[in-house]
MARBA-3410 file (N, C-alpha, C, O; in Angstrom, 1 decimal):
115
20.0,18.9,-1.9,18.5,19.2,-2.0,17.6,18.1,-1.4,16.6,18.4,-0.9 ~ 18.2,16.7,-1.5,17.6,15.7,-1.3,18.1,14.7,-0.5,19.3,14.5,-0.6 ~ 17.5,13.9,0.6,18.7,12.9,1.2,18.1,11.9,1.6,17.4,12.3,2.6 ~ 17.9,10.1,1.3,17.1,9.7,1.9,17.9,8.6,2.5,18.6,7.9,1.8 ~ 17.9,8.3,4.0,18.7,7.2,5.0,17.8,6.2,5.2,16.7,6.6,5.5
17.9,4.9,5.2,17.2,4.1,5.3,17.9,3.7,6.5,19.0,4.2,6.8 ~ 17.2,2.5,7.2,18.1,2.0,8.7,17.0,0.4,9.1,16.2,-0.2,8.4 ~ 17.2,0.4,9.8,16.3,-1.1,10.5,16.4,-2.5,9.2,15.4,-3.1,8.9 ~ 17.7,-2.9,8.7,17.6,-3.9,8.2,18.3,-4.8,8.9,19.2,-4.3,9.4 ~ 18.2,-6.6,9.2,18.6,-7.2,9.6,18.6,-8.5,9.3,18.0,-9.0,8.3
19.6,-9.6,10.5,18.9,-10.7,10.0,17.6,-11.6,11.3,17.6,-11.6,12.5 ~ 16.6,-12.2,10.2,15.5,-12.6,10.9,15.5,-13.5,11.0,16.6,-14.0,10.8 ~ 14.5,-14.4,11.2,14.2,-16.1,11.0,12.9,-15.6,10.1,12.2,-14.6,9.9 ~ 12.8,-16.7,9.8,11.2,-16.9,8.8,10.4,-16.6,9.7,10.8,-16.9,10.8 ~ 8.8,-16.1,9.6,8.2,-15.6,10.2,7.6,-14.5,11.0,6.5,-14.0,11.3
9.2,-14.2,11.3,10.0,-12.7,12.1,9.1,-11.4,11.6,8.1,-11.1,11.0 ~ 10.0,-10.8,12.2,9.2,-9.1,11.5,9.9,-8.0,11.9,10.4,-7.7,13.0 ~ 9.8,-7.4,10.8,11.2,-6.1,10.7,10.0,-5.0,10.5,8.8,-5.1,10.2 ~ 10.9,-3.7,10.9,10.6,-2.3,10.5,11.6,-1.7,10.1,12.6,-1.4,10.7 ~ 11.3,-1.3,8.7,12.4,-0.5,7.9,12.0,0.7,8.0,10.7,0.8,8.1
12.7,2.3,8.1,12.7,3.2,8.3,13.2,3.8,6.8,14.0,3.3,6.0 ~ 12.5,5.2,6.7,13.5,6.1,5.9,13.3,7.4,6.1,12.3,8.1,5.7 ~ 14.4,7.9,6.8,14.7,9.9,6.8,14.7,10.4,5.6,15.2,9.8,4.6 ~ 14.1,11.6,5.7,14.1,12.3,4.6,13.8,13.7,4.9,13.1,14.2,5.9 ~ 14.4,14.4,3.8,14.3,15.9,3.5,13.0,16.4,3.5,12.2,15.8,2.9
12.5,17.6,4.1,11.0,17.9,4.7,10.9,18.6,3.3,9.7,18.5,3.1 ~ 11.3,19.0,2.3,10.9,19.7,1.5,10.8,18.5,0.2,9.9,18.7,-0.6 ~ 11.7,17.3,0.1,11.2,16.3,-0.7,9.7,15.4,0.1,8.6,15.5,-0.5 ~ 9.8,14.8,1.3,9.0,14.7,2.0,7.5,15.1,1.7,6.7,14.2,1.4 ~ 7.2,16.5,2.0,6.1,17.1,1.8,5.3,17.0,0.6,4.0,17.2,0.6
5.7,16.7,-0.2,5.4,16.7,-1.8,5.5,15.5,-2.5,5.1,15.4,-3.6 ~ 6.2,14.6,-1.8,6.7,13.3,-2.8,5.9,12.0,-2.8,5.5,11.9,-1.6 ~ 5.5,11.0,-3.5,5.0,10.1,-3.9,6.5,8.4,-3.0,7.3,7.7,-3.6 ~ 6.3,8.5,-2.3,7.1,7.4,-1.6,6.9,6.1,-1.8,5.8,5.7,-1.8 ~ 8.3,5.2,-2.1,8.6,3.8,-2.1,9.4,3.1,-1.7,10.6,3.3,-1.8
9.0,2.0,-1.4,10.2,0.7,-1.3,10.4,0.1,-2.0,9.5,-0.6,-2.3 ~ 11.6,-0.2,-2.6,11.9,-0.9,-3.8,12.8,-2.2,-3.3,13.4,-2.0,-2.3 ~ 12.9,-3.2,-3.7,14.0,-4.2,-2.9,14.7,-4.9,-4.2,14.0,-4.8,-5.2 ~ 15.9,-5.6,-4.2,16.8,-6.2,-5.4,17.7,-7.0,-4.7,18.7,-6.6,-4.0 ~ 17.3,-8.2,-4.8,17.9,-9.8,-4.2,19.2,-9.9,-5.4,19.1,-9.5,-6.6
20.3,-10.3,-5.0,21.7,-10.8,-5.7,21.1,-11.4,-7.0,20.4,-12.4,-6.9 ~ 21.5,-10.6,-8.2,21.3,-11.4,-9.2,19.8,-11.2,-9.8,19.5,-11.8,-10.8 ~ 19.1,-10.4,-9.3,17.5,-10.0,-9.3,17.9,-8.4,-9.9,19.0,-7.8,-9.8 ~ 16.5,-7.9,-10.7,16.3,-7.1,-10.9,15.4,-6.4,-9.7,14.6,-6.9,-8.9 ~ 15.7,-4.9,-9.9,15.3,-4.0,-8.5,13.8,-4.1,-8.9,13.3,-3.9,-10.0
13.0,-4.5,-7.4,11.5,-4.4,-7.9,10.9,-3.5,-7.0,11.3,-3.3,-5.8 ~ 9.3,-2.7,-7.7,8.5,-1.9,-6.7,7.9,-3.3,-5.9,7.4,-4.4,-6.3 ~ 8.3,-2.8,-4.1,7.5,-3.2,-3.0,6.5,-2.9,-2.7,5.5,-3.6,-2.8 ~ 6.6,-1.3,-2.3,5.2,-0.9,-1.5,5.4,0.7,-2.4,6.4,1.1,-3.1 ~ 4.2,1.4,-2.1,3.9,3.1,-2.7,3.1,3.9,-1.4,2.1,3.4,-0.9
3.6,4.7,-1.1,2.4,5.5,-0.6,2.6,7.1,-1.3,3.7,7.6,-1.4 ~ 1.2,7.7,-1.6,1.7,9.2,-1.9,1.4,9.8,-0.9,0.8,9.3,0.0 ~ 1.8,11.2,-0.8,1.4,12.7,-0.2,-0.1,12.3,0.4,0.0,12.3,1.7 ~ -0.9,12.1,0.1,-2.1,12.1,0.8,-2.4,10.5,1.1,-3.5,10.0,1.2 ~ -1.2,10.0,1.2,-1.9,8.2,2.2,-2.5,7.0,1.3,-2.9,6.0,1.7
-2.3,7.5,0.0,-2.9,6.4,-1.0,-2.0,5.2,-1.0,-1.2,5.3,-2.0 ~ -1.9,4.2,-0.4,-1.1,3.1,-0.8,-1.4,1.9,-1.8,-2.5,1.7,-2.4 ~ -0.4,1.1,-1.9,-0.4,-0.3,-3.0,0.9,-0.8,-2.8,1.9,-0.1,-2.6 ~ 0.8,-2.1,-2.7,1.5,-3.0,-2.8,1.8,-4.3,-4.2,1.1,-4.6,-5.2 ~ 2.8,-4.7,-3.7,3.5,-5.5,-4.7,2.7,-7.1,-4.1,2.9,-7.4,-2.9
1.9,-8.1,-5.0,1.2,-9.3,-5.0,1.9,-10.3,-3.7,1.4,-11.0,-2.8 ~ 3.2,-10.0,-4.1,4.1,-10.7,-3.2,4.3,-10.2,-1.6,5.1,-10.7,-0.8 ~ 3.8,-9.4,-1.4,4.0,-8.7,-0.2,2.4,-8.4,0.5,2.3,-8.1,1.7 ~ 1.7,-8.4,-0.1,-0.2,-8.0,0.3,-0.3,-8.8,1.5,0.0,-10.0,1.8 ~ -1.0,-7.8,2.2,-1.3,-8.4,3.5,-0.1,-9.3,4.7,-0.2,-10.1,5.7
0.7,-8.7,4.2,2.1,-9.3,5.1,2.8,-7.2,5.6,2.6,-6.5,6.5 ~ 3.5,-7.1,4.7,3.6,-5.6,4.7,2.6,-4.0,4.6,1.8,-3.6,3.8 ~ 3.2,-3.4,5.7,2.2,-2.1,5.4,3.2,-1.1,5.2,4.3,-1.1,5.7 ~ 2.9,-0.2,4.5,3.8,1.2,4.4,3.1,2.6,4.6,2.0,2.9,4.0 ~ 3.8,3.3,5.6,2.9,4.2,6.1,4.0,5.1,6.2,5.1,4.7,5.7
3.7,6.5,6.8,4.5,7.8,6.8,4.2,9.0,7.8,3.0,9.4,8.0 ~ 5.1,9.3,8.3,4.9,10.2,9.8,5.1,11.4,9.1,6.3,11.6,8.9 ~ 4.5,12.1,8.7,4.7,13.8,8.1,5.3,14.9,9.2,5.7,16.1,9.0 ~ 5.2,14.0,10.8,5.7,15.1,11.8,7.0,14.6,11.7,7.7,15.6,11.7 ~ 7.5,13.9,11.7,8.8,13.5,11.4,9.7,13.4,10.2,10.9,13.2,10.1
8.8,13.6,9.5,9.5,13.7,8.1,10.3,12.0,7.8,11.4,11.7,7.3 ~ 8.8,10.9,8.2,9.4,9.3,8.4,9.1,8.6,7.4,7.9,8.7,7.4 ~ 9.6,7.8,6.3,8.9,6.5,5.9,9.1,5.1,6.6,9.9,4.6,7.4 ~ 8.0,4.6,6.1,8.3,2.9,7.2,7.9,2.2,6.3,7.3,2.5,5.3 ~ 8.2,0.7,7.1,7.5,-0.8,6.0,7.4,-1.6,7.2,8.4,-2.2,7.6
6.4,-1.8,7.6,6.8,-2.5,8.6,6.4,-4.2,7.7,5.5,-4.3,6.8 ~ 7.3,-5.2,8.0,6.9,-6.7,7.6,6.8,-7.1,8.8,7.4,-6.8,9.9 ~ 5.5,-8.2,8.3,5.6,-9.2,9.1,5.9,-10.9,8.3,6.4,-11.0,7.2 ~ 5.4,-11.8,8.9,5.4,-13.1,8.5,6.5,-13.2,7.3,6.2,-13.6,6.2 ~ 7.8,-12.8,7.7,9.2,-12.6,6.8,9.4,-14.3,5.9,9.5,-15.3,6.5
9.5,-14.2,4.6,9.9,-15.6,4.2,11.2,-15.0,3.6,11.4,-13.9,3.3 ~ 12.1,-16.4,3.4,13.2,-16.2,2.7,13.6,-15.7,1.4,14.7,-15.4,1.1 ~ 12.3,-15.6,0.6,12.5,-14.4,-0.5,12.0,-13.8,-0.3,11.0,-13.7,-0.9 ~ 12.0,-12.7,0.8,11.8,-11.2,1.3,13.3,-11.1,1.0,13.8,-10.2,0.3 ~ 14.0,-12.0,1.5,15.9,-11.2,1.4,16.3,-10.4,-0.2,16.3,-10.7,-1.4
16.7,-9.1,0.9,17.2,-8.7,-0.6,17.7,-7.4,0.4,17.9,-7.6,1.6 ~ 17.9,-5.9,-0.3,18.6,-5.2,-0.2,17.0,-4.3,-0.1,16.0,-4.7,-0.7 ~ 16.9,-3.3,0.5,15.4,-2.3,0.6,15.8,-0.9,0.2,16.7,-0.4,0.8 ~ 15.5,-0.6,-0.6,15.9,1.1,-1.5,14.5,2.0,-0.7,13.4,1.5,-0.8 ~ 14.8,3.1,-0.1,13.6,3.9,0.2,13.7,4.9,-1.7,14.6,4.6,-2.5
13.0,5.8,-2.1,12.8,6.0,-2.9,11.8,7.5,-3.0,10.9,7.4,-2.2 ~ 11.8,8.6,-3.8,11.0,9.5,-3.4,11.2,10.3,-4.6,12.2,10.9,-5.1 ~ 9.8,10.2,-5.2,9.5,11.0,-6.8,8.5,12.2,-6.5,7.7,12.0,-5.6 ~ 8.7,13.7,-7.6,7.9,14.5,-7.2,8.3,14.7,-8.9,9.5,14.9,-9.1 ~ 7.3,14.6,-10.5,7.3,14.9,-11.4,8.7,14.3,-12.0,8.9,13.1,-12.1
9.4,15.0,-12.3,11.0,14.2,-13.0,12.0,13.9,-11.8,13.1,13.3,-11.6 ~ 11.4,14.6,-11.1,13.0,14.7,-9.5,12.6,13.4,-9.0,11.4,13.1,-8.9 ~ 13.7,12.6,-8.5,13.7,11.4,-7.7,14.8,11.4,-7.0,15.8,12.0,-7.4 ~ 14.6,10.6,-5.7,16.3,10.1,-4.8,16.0,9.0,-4.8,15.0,8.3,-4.9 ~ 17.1,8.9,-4.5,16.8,7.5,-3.7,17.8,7.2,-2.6,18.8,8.0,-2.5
17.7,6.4,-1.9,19.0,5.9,-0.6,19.7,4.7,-1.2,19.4,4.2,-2.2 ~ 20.5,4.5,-0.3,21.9,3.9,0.1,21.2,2.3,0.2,22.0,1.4,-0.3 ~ 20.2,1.9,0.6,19.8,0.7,0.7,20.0,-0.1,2.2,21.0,0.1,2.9 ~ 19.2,-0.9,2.6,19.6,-1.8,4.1,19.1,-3.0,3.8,18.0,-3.3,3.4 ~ 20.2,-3.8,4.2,20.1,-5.4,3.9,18.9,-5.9,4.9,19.1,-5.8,6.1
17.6,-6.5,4.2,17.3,-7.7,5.4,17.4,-9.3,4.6,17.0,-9.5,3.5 ~ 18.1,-10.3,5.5,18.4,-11.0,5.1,17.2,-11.8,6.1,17.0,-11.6,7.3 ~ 16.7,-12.6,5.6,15.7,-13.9,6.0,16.1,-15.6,6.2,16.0,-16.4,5.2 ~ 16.5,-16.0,7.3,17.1,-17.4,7.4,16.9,-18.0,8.5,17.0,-17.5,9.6 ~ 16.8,-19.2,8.4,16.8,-19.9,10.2,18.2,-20.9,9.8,18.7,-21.7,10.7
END
């Protein structure tokens, strides 16, 4: 019913800047309230970024003004783009997608942050 692939994780240097991706199902897609979630070894999974169905976004204190999260509805895309990467950005990135009680989530993609 549901499927969400995340892809573009890596390793960076501090400063760097990644674009994380997430595919998804046009009929979760269409309707769903989208997120990034991230969970560093030994960390609890935290909300990153949100955007809903009509473009309303919010971020996590730790991330403001460094990351943006946006969404291609002709593609059926989520994104995050980071920039100015520090070494606690490293963790594991969960794309994530709620519509009332239904949620998915993906498989996760490592970005790791290090010089």
């Amino acid at each position: 019913q549901g499927q969400l692939v995340e892809s573009g994780g890596d390793l960076v240097q501090p400063g760097g800047s990644l674009r994380l991706s997430c595919a998804a199902s046009k009929n979760v897609f269409s309707v769903a309230t989208m997120d990034w979630y991230r969970q560093a070894p030994g960390k609890q999974r935290d909300l990153v970024a949100t955007i809903t169905s009509y473009n309303s976004a919010d971020y996590a204190d730790s991330v403001k003004g460094r990351f943006t999260i946006f969404r291609d509805n002709a593609k059926n895309t989520l994104y995050l783009q980071m920039n100015s990467l520090k070494p606690e950005d490293t963790a594991v990135y969960y794309c994530h997608a709620r519509y009332y009680d239904i949620e998915y989530w993906g498989k996760g993609t490592l970005v790791t942050v290090s010089s």
